[in-house]
C-alpha positions in Angstrom: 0.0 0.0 0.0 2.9 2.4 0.7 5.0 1.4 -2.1 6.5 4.1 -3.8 7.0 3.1 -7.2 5.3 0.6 -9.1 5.6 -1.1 -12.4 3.1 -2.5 -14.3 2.8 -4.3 -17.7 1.3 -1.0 -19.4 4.6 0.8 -19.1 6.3 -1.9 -20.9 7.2 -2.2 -24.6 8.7 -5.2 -26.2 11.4 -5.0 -28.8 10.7 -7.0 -32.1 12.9 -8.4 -35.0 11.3 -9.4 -38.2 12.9 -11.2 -41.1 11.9 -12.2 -44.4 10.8 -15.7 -45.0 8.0 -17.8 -43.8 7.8 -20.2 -40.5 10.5 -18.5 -39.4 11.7 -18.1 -35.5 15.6 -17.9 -35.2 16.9 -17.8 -31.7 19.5 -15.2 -31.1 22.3 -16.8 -29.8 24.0 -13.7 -27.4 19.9 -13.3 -26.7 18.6 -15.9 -25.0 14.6 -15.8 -25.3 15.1 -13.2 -28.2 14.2 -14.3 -31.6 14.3 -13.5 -35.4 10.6 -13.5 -36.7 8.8 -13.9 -39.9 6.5 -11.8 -40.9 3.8 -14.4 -40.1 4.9 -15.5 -36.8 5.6 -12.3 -35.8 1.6 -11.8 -36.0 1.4 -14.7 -33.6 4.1 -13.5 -31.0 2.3 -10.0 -31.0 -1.0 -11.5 -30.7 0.9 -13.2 -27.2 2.1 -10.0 -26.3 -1.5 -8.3 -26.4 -2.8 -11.1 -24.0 -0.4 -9.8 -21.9 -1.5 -7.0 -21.2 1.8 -5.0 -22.8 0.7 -1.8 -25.0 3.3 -1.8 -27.5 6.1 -3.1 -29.8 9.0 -1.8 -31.1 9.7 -3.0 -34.8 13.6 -3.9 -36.2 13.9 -5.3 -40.1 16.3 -7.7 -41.2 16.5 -6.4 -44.5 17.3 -9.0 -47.6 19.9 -7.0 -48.9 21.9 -4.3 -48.1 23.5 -1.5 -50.1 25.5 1.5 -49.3 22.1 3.9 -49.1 20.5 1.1 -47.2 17.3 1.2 -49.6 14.9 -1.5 -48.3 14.7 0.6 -45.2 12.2 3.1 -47.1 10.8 0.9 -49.4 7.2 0.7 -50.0 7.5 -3.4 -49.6 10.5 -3.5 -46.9 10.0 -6.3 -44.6 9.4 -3.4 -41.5 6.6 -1.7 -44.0 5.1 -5.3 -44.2 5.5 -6.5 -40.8 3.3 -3.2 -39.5 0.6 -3.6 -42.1 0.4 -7.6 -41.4 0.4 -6.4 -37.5 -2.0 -3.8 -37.7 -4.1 -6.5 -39.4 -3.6 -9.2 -37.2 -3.7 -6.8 -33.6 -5.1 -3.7 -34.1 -5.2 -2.8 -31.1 -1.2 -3.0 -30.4 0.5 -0.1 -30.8 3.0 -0.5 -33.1 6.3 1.3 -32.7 9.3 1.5 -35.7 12.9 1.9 -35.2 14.0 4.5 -37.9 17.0 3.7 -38.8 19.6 3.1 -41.7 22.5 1.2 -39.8 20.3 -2.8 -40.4 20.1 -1.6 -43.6 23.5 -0.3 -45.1 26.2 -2.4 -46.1 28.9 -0.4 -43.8 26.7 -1.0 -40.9 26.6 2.9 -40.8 23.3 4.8 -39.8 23.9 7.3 -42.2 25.5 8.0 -45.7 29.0 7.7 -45.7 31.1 9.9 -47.6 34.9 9.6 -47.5 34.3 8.0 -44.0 32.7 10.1 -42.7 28.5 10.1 -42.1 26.9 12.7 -43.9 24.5 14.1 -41.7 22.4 16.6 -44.6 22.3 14.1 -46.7 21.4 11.4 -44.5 17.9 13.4 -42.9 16.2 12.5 -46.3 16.7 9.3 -46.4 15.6 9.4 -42.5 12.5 11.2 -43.1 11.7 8.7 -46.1 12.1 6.0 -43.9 9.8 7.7 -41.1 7.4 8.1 -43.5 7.2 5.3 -45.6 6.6 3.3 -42.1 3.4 5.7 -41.1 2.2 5.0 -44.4 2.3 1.6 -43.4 0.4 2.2 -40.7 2.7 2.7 -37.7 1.1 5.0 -34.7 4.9 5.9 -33.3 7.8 6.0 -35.3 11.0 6.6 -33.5 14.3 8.1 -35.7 17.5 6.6 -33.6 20.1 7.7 -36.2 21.4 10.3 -33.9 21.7 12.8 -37.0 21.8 16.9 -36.1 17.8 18.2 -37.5 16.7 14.3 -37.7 13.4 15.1 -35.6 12.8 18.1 -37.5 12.9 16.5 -40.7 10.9 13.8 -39.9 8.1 16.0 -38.5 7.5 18.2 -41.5 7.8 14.9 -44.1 4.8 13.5 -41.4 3.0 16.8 -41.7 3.4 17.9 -45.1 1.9 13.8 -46.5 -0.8 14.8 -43.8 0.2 12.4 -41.1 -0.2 14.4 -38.2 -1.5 11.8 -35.8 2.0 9.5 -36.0 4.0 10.5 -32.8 7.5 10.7 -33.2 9.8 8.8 -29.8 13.1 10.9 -30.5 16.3 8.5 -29.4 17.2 11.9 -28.0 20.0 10.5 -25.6 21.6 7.5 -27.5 25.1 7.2 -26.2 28.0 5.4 -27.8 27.7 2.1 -25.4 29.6 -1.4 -25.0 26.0 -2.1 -23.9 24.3 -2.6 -27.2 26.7 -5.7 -28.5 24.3 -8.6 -28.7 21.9 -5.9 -30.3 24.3 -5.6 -33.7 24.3 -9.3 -33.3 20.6 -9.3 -33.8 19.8 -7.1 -36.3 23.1 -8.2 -38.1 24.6 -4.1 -37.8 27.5 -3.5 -36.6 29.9 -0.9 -38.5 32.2 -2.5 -41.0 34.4 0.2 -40.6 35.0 2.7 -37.7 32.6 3.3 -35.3 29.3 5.4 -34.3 31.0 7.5 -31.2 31.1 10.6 -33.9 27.1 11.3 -34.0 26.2 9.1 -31.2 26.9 10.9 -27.0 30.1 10.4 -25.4 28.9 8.6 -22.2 31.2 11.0 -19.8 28.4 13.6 -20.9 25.2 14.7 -18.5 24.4 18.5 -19.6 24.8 17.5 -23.2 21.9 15.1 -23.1 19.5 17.9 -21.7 20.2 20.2 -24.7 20.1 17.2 -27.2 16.3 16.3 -25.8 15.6 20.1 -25.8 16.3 20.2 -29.5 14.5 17.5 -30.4 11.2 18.8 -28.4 11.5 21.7 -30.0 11.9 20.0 -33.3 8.6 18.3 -32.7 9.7 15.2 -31.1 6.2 13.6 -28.5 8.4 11.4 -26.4 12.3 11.1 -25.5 14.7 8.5 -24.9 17.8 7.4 -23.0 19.9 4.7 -24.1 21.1 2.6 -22.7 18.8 2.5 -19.1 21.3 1.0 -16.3 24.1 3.3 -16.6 22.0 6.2 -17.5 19.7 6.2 -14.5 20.6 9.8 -13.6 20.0 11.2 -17.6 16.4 9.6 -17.0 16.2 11.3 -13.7 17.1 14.7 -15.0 14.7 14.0 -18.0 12.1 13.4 -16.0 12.6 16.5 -13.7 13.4 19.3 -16.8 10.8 18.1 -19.6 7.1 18.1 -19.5 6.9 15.3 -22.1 6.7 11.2 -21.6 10.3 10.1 -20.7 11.3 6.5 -22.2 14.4 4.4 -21.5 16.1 1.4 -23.8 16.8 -1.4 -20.8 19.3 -2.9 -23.8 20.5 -5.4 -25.6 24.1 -5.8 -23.3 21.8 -5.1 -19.9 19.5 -8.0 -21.0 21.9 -10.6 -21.8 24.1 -9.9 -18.8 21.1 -10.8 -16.6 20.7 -13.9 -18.7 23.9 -15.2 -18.4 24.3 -14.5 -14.5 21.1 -16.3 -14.3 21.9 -19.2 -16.2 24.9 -19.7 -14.1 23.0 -19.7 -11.0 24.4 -16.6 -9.6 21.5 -14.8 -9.1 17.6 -15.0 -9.1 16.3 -13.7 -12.7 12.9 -13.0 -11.5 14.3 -10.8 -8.6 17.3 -8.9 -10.7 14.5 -7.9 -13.4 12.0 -6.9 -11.4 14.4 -4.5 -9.5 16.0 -3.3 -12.8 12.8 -2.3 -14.4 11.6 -0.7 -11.1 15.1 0.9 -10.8 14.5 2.6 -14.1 10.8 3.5 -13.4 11.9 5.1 -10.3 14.7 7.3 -12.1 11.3 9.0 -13.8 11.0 7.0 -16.6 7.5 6.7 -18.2 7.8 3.6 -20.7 10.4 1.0 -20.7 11.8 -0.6 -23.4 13.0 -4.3 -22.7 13.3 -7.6 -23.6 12.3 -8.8 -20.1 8.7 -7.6 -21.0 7.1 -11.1 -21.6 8.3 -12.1 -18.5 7.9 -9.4 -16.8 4.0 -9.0 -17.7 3.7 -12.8 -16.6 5.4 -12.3 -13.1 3.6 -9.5 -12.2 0.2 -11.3 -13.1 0.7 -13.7 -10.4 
């Protein structure tokens, strides 16, 4: 009764990768409990998720091919474009959330054009804002730019409003920092950069005031909801979030924070139903309004008794 914070499955969203193919469900093997979906199983495992009680999915593609302007991810019949419209189909009532992105989709594992090895940023937020849009005319209600590109969120916002999509919310990674955490992620979703690295657009994790201005921006931009990533060792960017914006605060528990739990737990070295539980209420407690994690299955089933 006097419990101060409290999670439920409603501030939960579950992360999602889809795959072309049929009958397809390929465990990830740094992610145990994390799979690769087709598009048609992926309708069953969100049709799961909505008995669950949790609100929300958030969509990653395994594209078919890549190419160095990583064109499936804003093509009209891109496997993320047909995964929401089969989802929106199947559970209509799910809100269905898209990573907005180029780094699944390039063949340099970059999430942005590359010129002279460098990312491009101009020439990158059109490809973005393609991308963004070609998922809402899909049907996605959120769609949630994590490129970390200067002007993404305003570029997004006006290709939305100007196609008359005014209704699709935009979840701005606004605090993505360049992690160790997100390692079984690129595993995943088959992404990680063939040459260099992302720290160049993506936050150097020494950095707290930085993250305030970079969520400022994209508010102003025209972002609905902002995120930290990763969660864990960003509890006190979630708490200063929370305190300085009047917008929803989400956090990314990730990839790397997942899998640790896993392994620990698989060795016996701790109790899995006790270390998530106290993560996710951890994170709620920093001010965080929605949680993104791969725990969320369980999670909705543990706190259902």
């Amino acid at each position: 009764m006097v419990r101060e914070t409290k999670v439920s499955a409603d501030d939960l969203i579950l992360p999602l990768f889809v795959t072309h193919g049929l009958d397809v469900k390929l465990e990830i093997p740094s992610m145990p409990g994390v799979y690769r979906f087709s598009v048609d199983v992926l309708c069953k495992e969100a049709e799961e998720v909505a008995r669950l009680g949790i609100p929300a999915v958030l969509l990653f593609g395994i594209p078919a091919e890549k190419d160095e302007r990583g064109s499936e991810a804003y093509a009209r019949d891109g496997i993320v474009q047909r995964a929401v419209g089969a989802l929106k189909r199947s559970v209509p009532d799910l809100v269905v959330i898209t990573d907005v992105c180029l780094c699944e989709y390039t063949s340099h594992g970059h999430c942005g054009i590359v010129r002279d090895g460098v990312v491009a940023n101009d020439e990158t937020l059109e490809l973005i804002a393609r991308t963004a849009l070609s998922h809402a005319e899909a049907g996605a209600d959120i769609v949630a730019p994590s490129d970390m590109m200067d002007g993404r969120v305003m570029a997004v916002r006006e290709a939305l409003e100007e196609s008359g999509y005014t209704e699709t919310a935009i979840l701005s990674y606004a605090a993505k920092y360049a992690s160790a955490f997100y390692g079984p992620f690129r595993d995943a979703a088959d992404s990680a950069p063939r040459i260099g690295d992302r720290r160049g657009y993506q936050m150097d994790p020494a950095n707290r005031r930085e993250a305030m201005v970079e969520m400022a921006l994209d508010i102003e931009e025209g972002a609905d909801i902002v995120m930290v990533k990763p969660a864990l060792a960003y509890l006190d960017i979630v708490s200063d979030a929370s305190a300085e914006f009047d917008v929803p605060i989400a956090a990314y528990n990730v990839s790397g924070e997942y899998s640790m739990v896993k392994a620990a737990a698989r060795a016996g070295w701790l109790d899995e139903e006790q270390a998530v539980m106290e993560i996710l209420t951890s994170i709620k407690r920093a001010g965080a309004d929605l949680i993104v994690t791969y725990h969320a299955k369980d999670a909705a089933r543990w706190m259902a008794g």
